[in-house]
C-alpha positions as CSV (number, residue, x, y, z in Angstrom):
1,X,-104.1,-10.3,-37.6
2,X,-102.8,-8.5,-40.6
3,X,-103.0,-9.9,-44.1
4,X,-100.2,-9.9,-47.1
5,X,-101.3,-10.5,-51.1
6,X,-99.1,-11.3,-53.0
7,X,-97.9,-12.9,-55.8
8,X,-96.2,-16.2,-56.5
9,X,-96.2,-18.1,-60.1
10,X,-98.7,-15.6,-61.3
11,X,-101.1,-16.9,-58.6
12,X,-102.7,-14.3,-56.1
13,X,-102.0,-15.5,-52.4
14,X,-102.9,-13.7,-49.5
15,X,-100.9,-15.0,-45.9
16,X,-102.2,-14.2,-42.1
17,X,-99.7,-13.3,-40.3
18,X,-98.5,-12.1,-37.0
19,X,-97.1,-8.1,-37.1
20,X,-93.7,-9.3,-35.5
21,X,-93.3,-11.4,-38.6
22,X,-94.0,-9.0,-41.0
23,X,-90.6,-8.8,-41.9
24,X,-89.7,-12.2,-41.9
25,X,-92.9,-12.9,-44.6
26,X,-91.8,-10.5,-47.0
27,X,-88.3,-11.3,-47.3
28,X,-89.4,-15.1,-47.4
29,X,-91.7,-14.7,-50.2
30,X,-89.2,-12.2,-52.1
31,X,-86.6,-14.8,-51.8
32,X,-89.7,-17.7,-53.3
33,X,-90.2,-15.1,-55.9
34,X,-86.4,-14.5,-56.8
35,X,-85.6,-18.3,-57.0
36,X,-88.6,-19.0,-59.1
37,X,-87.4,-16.7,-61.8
38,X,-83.8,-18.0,-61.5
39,X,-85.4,-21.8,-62.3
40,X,-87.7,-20.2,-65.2
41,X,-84.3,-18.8,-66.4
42,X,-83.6,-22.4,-67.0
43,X,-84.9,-23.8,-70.3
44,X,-85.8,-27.0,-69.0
45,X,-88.1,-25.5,-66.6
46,X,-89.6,-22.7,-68.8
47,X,-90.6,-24.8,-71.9
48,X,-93.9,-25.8,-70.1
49,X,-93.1,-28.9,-69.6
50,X,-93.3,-28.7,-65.8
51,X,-96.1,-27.9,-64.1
52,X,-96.2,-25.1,-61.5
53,X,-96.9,-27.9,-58.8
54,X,-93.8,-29.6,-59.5
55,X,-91.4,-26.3,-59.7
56,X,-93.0,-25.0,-56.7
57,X,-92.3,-28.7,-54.8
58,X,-88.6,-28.7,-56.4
59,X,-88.5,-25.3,-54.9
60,X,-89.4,-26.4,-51.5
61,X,-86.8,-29.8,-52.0
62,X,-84.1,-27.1,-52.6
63,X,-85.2,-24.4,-49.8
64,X,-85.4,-27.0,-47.6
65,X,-82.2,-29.0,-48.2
66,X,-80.6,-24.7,-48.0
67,X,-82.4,-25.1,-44.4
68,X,-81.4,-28.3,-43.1
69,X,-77.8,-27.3,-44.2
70,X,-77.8,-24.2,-41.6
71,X,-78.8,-26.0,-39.4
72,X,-76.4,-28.7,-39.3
73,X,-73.8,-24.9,-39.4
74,X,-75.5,-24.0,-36.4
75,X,-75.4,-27.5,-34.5
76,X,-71.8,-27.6,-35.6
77,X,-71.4,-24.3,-34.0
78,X,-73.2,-24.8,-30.9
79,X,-71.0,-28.0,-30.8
80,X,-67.8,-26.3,-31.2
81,X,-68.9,-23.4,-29.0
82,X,-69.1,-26.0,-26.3
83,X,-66.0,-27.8,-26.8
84,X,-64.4,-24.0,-26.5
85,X,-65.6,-23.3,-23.4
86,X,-64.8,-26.3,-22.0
87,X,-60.9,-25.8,-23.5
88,X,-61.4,-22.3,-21.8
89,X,-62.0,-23.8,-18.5
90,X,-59.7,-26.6,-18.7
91,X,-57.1,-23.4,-19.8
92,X,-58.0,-21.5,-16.9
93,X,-57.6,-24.7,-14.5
94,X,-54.6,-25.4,-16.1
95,X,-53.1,-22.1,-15.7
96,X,-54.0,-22.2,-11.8
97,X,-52.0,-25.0,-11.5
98,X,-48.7,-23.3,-13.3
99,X,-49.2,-20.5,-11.0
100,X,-49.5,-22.5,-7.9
101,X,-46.6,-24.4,-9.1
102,X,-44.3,-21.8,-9.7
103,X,-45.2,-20.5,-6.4
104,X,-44.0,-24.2,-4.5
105,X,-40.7,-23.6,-7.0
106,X,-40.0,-20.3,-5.9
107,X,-40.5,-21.4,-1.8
108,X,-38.5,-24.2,-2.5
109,X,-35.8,-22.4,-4.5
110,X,-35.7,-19.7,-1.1
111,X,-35.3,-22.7,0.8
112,X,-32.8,-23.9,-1.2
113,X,-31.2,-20.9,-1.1
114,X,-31.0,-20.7,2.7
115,X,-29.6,-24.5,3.1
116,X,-26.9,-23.7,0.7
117,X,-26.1,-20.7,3.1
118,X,-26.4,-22.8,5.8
119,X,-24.2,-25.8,4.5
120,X,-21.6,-22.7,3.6
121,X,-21.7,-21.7,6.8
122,X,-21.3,-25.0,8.5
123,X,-18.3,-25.7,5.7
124,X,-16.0,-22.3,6.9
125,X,-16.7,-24.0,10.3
126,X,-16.2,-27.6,9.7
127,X,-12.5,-25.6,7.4
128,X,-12.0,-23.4,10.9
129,X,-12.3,-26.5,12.5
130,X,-9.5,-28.8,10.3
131,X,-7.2,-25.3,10.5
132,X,-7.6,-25.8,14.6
133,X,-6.7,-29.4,14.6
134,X,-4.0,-29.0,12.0
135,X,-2.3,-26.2,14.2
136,X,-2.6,-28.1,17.3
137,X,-1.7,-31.4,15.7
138,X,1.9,-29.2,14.0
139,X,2.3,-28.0,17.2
């Protein structure tokens, strides 16, 4: 496996690592190295009153409060991404039903349709009818 030296507080470290996380190592210890500088940008971290122990262990409070945050994100949004899908499939379910339903209304509005032609038919019947029995009754 490869090595890495670096440099963190001044202090030469050298990390084994795997090749696939080559990448992963360097930006991780660029991003130590940045946020080390930003808390020795504050005075009361670069008056030497703190040791390098204790900055480095604030460091790794702070990193790992950053991590556990993204990955409450990510639970959140695994959560959420579940409750969509299930809306999706409830949607799709529910949209099955309006179709099927506005298939029964359309059968049942053509049958509808035909027994109102039917009870218009059997109406000028039942009216020929009356107009027979009125002529013969007048007659």
């Amino acid at each position: 496996m490869p090595f890495y030296k670096t440099k963190i507080l001044n202090r030469e470290i050298s990390l084994e690592y795997e090749e696939k996380d080559e990448t992963k190592i360097i930006e991780s210890i660029k991003l130590i190295n940045k946020k080390i500088d930003n808390k020795l940008q504050n005075p009361k971290y670069s008056n030497g009153k703190i040791s390098d122990t204790i900055l480095l262990s604030l460091l790794s409070i702070e990193l790992q409060a950053e991590l556990s945050e993204k990955l409450n994100i990510q639970k959140s949004t695994e959560i959420n991404d579940a409750k969509n899908e299930e809306y999706l499939k409830s949607n799709l379910e529910l949209k099955d039903k309006i179709l099927k339903l506005q298939n029964e209304k359309k059968i049942l509005e053509d049958e509808k349709l035909k027994l109102d032609q039917e009870f218009d038919e059997i109406n000028k019947k039942v009216e020929g009818l009356i107009d027979i029995i009125k002529n013969s009754y007048y007659e």
